[in-house]
Structure formats: structure tokens, C-alpha cells
N, C-alpha and C positions, 0 to 999 in steps of 0.2 A: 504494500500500500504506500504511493506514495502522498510528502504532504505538500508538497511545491507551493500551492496556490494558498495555502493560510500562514495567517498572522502569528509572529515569533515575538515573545518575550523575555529578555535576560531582566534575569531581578539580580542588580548589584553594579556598580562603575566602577569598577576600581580595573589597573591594569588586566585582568582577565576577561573582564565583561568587555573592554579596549578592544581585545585582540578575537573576540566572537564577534562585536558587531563588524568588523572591517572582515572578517570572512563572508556573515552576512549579508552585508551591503556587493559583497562581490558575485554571491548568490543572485543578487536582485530581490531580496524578503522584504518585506514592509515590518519594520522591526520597531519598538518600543521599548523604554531601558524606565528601569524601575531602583532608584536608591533611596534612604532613609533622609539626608540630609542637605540643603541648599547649598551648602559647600561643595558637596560632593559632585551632585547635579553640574553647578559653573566648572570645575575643572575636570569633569566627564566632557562638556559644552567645549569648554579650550582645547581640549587634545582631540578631540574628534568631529567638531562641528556639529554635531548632533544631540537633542534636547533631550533631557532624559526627566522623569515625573520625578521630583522629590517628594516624600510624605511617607515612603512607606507601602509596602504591597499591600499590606491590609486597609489603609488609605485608598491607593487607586481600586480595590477591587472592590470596595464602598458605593466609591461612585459609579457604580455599572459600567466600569470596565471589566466586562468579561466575554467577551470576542476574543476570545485567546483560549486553545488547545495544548498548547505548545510552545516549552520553556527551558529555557537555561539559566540554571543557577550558578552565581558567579559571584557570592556573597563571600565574607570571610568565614574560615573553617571555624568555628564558635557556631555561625547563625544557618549553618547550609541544611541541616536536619529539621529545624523549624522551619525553614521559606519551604523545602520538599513538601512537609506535612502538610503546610498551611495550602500549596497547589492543588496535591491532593483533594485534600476536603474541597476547595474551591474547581474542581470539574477538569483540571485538567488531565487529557489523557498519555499525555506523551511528555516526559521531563528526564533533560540532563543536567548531571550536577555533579559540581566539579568534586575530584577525589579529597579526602575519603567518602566524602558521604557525610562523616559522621567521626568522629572520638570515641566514641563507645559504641560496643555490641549491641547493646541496649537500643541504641536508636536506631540502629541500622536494623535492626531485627521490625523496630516500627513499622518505620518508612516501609519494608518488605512485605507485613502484616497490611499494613492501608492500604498499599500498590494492590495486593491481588483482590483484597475485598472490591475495592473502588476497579478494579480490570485495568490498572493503568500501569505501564510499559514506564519503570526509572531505571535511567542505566546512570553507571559512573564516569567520568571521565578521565580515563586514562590515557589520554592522545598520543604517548609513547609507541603504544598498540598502533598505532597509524602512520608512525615517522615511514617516510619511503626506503629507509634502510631497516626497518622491522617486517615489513611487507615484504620484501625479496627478500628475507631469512628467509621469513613463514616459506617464500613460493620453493625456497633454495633443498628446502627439508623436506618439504613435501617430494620434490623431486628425487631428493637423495634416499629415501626410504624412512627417514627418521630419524631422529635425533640418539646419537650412542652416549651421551653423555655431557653435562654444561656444569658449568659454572659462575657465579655473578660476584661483584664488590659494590658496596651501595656505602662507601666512606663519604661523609658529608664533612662539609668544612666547619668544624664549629669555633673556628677563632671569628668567620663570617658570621655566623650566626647568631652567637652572645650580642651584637648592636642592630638585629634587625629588629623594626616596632613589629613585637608578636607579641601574643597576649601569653603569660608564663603558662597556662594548657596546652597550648600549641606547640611551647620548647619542649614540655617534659613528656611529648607526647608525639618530639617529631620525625622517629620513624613513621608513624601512621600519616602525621602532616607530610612527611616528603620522602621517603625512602622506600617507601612502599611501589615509588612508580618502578623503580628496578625489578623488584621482587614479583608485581605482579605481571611484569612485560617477559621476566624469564618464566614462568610458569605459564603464562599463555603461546609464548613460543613450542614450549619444550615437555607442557606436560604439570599436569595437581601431583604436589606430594602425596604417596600412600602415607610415609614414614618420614620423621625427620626428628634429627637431633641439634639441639641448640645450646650455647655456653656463651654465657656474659660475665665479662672482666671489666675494673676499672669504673666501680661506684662511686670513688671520689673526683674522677678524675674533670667534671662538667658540672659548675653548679646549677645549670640549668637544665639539667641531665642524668639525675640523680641513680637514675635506673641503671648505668654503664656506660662504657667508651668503646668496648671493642668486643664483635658481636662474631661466632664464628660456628658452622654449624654442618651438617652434611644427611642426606637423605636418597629416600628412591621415588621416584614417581609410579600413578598404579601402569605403568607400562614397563617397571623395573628399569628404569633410566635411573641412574646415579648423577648424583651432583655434590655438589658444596659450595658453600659461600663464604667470605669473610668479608668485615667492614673496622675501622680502628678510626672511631672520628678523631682522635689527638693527633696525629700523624699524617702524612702527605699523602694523596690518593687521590681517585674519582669513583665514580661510577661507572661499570662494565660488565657484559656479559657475551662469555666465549662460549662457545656452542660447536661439539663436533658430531660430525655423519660420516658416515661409511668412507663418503669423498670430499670432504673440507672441514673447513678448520673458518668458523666466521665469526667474528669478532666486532662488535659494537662498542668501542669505546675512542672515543666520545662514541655516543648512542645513536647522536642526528647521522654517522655516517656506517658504512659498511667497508669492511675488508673481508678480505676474504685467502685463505692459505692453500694448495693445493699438497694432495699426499706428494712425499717426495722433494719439496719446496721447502725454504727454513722463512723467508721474508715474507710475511706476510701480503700483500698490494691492497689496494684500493677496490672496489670492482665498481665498472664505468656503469653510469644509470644516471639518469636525471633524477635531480632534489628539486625540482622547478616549485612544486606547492612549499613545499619548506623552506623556500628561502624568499619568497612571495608573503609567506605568512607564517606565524606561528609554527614552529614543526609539528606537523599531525595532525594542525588542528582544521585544516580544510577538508581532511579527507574525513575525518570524526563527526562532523557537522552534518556532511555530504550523508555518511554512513546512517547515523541517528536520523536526519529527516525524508530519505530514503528507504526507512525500515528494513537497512540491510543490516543485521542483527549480528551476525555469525561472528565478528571481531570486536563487539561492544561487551563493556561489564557491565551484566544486568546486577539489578540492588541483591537479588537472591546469590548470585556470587558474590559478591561482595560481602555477605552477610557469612557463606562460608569462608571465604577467603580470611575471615576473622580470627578463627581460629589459628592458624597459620603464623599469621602476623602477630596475636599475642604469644605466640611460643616463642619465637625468633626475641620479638624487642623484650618480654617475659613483661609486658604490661598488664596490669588487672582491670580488663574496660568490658 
């Protein structure tokens, strides 16, 4: 089913909602932006030319705005499980929002509970899942028979991180705020853990991070693929995910690009492919869009994954949500 011809709503201004309306408007959608504050509204206005309601969703959906199906959440991660809910209830069918979801189980378990009462379609946004160098893994494995074996690093920089304005739930809480996009882009490439073991070191090491520094762990998928992971945020790093088949050796790191190794070969290369959306827009984020209002379903996380995916993710960060 497609939805081409109706009206889109992003509830939120901030950099994220930025970078949906300008895929949007590339789209050709008759879009509407939805924020809490006049402040936010004018420097949504400044960076984009475009007018966005201040007051509040529960404001404009007051005033008999509701000609709208169909929504993107792009509020900050504190308020994205409320604005979900509140869509919800208020009739809409079809809604993305931005990853997690949610901080706790607990909500996401909600929003999953409302979505199927209500019949309505929430997926997450993990636009990783869409970069044009995750797409030709996907097509690379497919071809090669399968995946024999990966591995990911999801080190974040936390000397960056200690001065960014984030509310202190969001630090103590930011593998699920941000590290997750590794973890769930290598398990949608390569396969759900059946089994997996996890070990956290370095409680004192982040006072904004009191859970641990350096996260390291290894399992099987139910296809018995092995893996392992490690991450050490005190120390120098990125994020990455190496992936071998039968015949390559491919490698994402940085993530926005693809290499790729041949049996036989020690240097990894490059492999030649157009990044044209990705470098155009947001990585991942035009084909995610495209994907969601399309109802091409098959590489989106719906809420109900996301809901298992929970589990996973609190054994890894050993968070209690």
C-alpha cells in the first residue's frame, strides 16, 4: 500500500526533524512540523524556511488538526514514547520514531500493546539499516550464501560526550541512546542472537556512566553464526562491523562506506557503488522514508522488534529498564 498522496507530520524541530523535512520536501509531501516552543519554531523557520506550529501536538490536535495518518517522531529521546502514544490514541495509522523508541522496556512494551490494539504499523528508526553501504552487504550475503561469522565495536567517545546538553537519563542510559544503532545494524545484517555472553568492566571509570567503560561479549545466532563484540569508551576507537562469507571479508567502518576483502587478498579496497542518497542527504535517511511510506516493510524495525531487541540490549549495557 502505498501513501504518496497524504499529509506527513514530524512532531519535533530540532536537527532530526531538519534532516526528515529536507528529504520530505524532496519527496514532494505536503509536510507540517509540530514543536513545543516559539523559540524552537523561529530557529526551525531560520534553518529551513519552513513554518512549523508551536504549542504543542496536543495543542494542534485540539484545534482539529487531524488530517494526518502519518508521522514522524523526531522529538528528544525523554519525550518520543509519549508523542508515539499520544499519535496513537489520536488515529494515526502509520508512525516513525526515531530510535530507541523509548529508555525502558516498559514503554516500548506500551507503545507495542496500543500499536496492535489500535492496528497501527510503529516502526523505529534505525537508518543505519538503509546506508547504501548496508544494503550491498545485505545484497553481498545474500549472494554469498550467508554470513560465517561477524563481529562489531560500538566505542563511543565519551571525553565528547560529558559536554553535550543531554539530559543525565540519556548519558546513563547511552548505549540505548546511541550505541544500539551498531548492535542492531549487525544483527539485522547477520542474524538474532540465540545465545550470548556479556562482561562489563570499568564502573568508575564515566561519571556519567556509572554502569561501565568497557563492554565485551560473544555469542551465536539461531543460525549458529558466531560472533563477538567489544567497545572500551575510555580509549580510542569507533564504530564497526566486519562480516565474513564463504567469499569476503566486508567491512563497515566508518559504516557510511563499504570495503570489501577478497579470499586470498591481505588489503582490504573500497568497492565502487554510488553513495548519491547519502551524500545528498542524511545517510539512510532517504531510502528509510522512501521505505516507511512505501510500506516496504522487510528492512524497517517494527516496535514489536524493538520490544524484543530489549532484551539483548539490556544484557550487553547490563541496564535494569
Amino acid at each position: 500500500m502505498k501513501l504518496r498522496n497524504k499529509k506527513i507530520l514530524i512532531v519535533g524541530a530540532g536537527l532530526m526533524a531538519q534532516e526528515y523535512l529536507k528529504v520530505l520536501l524532496a519527496m514532494k509531501f505536503d509536510v507540517q512540523v509540530i514543536c513545543r516552543s516559539n523559540q524552537s519554531a523561529e530557529k526551525f523557520y531560520k534553518n529551513t524556511g519552513h513554518i512549523a506550529f508551536a504549542g504543542g501536538l496536543g495543542e494542534f490536535l485540539n484545534n482539529g488538526n487531524i488530517d494526518f495518518s502519518i508521522a514522524i517522531v523526531a522529538v528528544s529521546i525523554e519525550h518520543l514514547s509519549t508523542i508515539t502514544l499520544q499519535l496513537i490514541q489520536n488515529g494515526f495509522k502509520h508512525i516513525l520514531v526515531e530510535k530507541p523508541a523509548s529508555l525502558t522496556t516498559k514503554a516500548i512494551q506500551e507503545i507495542d500493546n496500543h500499536a496492535n490494539e489500535k492496528k497501527v504499523k510503529v516502526f523505529v528508526a534505525y537508518n543505519r539499516r538503509f546506508y547504501a553501504s548496508s544494503q550491498k552487504a545485505k545484497e553481498i550475503i545474500k549472494s554469498d550464501g550467508g554470513v560465517r561469522s561477524f563481529s562489531f565495536q560500538f566505542t563511543e567517545w565519551s571525553h565528547t560526550i560529558n559536554d553535550l546538553k543531554k539530559g543525565p537519563q540519556v548519558k546513563e542510559k547511552w548505549f540505548l541512546s546511541n550505541s544500539t544503532h551498531v548492535v542492531d545494524l549487525a544483527f539485522f545484517l547477520c542474524g538474532e542472537p540465540r545465545e550470548i555472553n556479556c562482561y562489563i568492566e570499568g564502573e568508575d571509570d564515566i561519571s556519567w556512566h556509572p554502569i561501565g567503560s568497557i563492554f565485551t561479549g560473544s555469542g551465536k545466532t539461531f543460525d549458529n553464526v558466531l560472533f563477538s563484540y567489544h567497545a572500551d569508551w575510555k580509549g580510542p576507537g569507533s564504530w564497526g562491523l566486519d562480516i565474513i562469507t564463504e567469499n569476503h571479508r566486508l567491512i563497515l567502518k566508518p559504516m557510511e562506506k563499504l570495503q570489501i576483502q577478497e579470499i586470498g587478498s591481505i588489503q582490504p579496497v573500497d568497492y565502487q557503488m554510488s553513495y548519491d542518497l547519502d551524500e545528498r542527504f542524511k545517510p539512510g535517511l532517504y531510502a528509510q522514508v522512501e521505505a516507511f511510506i512505501d510500506h516496504n516493510e522487510e528492512d524497517l524495525c517494527t516496535i514489536t522488534h524493538q520490544k524484543k531487541s530489549m532484551i539483548v540490549f539490556n544484557k550487553i549495557s547490563n541496564y535494569n529498564t
